[in-house]
C-alpha positions as CSV (number, residue, x, y, z in Angstrom):
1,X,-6.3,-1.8,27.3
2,X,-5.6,1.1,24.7
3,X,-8.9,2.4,22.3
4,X,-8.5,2.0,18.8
5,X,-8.9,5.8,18.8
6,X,-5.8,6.4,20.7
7,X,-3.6,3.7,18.8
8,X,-5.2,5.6,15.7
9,X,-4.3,9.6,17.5
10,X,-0.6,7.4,18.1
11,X,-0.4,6.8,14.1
12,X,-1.4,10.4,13.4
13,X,1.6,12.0,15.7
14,X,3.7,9.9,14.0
15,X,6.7,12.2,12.4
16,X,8.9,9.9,10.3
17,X,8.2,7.1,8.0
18,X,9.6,4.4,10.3
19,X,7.4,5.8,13.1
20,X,4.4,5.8,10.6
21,X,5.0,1.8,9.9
22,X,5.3,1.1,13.2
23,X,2.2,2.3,14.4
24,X,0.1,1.0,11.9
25,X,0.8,-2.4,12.7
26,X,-0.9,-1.8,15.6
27,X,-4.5,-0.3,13.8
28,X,-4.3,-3.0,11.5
29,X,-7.7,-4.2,10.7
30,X,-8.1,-8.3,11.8
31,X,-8.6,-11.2,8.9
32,X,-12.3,-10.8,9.6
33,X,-13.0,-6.9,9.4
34,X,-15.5,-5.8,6.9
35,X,-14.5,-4.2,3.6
36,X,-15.6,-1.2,4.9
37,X,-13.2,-1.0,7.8
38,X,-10.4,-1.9,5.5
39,X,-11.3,1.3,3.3
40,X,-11.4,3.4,6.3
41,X,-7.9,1.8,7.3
42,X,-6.7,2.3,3.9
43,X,-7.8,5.9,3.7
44,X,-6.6,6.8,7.2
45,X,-3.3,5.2,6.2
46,X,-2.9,7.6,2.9
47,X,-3.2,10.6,4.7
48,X,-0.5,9.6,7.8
49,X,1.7,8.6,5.0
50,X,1.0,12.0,3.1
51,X,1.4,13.9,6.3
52,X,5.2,12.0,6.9
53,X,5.8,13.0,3.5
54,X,5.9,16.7,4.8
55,X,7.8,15.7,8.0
56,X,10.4,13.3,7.1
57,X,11.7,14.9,3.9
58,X,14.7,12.5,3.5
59,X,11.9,9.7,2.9
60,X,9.9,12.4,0.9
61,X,9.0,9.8,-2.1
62,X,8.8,6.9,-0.1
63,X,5.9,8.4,2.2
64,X,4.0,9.7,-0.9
65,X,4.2,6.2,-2.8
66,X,3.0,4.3,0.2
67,X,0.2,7.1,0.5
68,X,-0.5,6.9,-3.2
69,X,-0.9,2.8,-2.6
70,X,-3.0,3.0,0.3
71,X,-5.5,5.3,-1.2
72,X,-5.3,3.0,-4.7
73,X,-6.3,0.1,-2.1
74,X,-9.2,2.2,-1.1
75,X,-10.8,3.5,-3.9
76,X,-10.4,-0.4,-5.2
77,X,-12.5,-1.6,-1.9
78,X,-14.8,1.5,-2.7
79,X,-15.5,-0.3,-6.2
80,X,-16.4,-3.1,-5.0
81,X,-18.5,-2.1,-1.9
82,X,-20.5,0.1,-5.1
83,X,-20.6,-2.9,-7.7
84,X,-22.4,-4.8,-4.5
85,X,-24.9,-2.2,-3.8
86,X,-25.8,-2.1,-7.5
87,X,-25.8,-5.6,-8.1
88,X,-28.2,-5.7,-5.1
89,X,-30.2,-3.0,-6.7
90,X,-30.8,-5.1,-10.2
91,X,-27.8,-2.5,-11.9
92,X,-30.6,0.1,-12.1
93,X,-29.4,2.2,-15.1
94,X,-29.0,5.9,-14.8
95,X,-28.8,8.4,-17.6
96,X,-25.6,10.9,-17.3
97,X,-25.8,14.5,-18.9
98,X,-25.0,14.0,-22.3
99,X,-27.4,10.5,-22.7
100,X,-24.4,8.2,-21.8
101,X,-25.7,5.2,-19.8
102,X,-23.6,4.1,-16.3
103,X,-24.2,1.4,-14.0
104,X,-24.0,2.7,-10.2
105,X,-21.0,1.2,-9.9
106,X,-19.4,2.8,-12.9
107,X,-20.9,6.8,-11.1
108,X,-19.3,6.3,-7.8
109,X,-16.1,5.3,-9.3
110,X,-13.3,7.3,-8.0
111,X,-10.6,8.2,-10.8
112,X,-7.1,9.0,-9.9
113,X,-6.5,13.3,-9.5
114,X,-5.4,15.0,-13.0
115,X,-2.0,16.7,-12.4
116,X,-1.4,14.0,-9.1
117,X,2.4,12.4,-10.0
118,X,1.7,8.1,-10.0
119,X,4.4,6.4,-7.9
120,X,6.3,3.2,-8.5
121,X,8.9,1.5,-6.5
122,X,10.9,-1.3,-8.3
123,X,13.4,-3.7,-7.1
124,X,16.9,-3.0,-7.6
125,X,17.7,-6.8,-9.0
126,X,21.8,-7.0,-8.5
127,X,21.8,-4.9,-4.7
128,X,18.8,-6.8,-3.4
129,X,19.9,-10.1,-4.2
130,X,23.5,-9.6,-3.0
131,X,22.0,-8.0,0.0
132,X,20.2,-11.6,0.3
133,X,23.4,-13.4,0.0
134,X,25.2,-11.1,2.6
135,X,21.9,-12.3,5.1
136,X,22.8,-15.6,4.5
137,X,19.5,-16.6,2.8
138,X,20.1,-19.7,0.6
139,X,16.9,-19.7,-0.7
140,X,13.8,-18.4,-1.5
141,X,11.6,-19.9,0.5
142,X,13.8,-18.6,3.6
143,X,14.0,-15.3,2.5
144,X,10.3,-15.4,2.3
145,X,10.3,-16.8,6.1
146,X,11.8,-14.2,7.4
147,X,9.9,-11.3,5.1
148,X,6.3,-13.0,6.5
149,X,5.6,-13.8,3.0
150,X,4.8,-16.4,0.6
151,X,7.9,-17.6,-1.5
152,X,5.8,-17.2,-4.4
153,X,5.5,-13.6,-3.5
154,X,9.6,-12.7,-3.2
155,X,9.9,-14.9,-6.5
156,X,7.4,-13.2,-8.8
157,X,9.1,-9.7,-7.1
158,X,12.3,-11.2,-7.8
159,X,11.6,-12.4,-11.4
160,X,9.9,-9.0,-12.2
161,X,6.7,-10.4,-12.4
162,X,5.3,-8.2,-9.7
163,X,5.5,-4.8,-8.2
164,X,6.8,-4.7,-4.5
165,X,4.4,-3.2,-2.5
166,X,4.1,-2.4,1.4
167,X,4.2,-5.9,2.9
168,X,7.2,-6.5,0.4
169,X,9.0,-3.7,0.9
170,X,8.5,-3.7,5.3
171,X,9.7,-7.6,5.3
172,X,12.8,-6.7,3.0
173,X,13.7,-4.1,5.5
174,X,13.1,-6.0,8.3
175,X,14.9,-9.3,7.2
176,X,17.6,-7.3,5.5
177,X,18.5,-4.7,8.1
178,X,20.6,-2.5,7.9
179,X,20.0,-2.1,4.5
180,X,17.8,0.8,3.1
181,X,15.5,1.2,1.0
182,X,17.3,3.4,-1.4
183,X,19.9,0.5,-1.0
184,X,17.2,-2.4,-2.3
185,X,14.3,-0.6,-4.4
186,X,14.3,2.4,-6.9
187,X,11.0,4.7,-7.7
188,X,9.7,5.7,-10.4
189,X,7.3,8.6,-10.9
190,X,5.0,9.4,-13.9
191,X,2.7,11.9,-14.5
């Protein structure tokens, strides 16, 4: 039986994006893993994808977009994790220089890096759903079968309702292979 710390030194050595994926499916935390492992995972998972995004330069944006993601996921976990403790600690008040009044929550908030570019990938509606009818899904729902998603899910990202993100994006890859992403999604940077 393998460590975690050697499926996780497996992830790290990982030089393309595909590779990257792969490997994390196996470091995964399970259903039942504490928010605190899921930031770790999150965190961990940012930096592979930021370290692909220097190897595999043909999916350059791809890599730094998942990366950007991940560590969203994390500092989001990391928000909650501080609301707890200061709900727990009666959201004792602390005075910042300057006489402004935070909770704890609000002081270990972690904002996103001035000068960092944001990342987001949207769906390319006319290739993605004649890539679907080229699969031979007739539906929704078995689109969403085959993605390991909720139909809801592929609907709202079909309607435009909602962003893919890296479950999305994986199951759309997976269910309509040999298609690529550049074939199926589009992203957008801000900064």
């Amino acid at each position: 039986m393998t460590s975690l710390e050697e499926l996780w030194s497996a992830v790290e050595s990982a030089a393309t994006l595909r590779q990257a994926h792969d490997a994390l499916l196996e470091v995964v935390p399970s259903r039942e893993a504490t928010r605190v492992e899921w930031r770790d995972f999150h965190l961990r998972a940012a930096e592979v994808y930021r370290r692909v995004a220097e190897t595999d330069r043909g999916r350059q944006r791809e890599a730094l977009f998942l990366a950007e993601q991940q560590r969203e996921k994390a500092d989001k976990i990391a928000q909650g994790l501080a609301a707890d403790a200061g709900a727990r600690r009666k959201r004792r008040r602390r005075i910042e220089p300057g006489g402004s009044e935070r909770t704890a929550a609000q002081a270990v908030r972690v904002p996103h890096r001035v000068g960092d570019p944001r990342y987001a990938v949207r769906l390319r509606d006319d290739a993605f759903t004649k890539a679907v009818r080229l699969a031979g899904f007739h539906s929704d729902y078995a689109l969403a079968k085959a993605m390991g998603l909720n139909r809801s899910t592929v609907k709202r990202a079909r309607d435009g309702e909602l962003r893919p993100g890296a479950r999305f994006i994986s199951g759309a890859l997976k269910a309509l292979a040999p298609f690529e992403f550049e074939d199926l999604f589009e992203v957008e940077t801000s900064d």
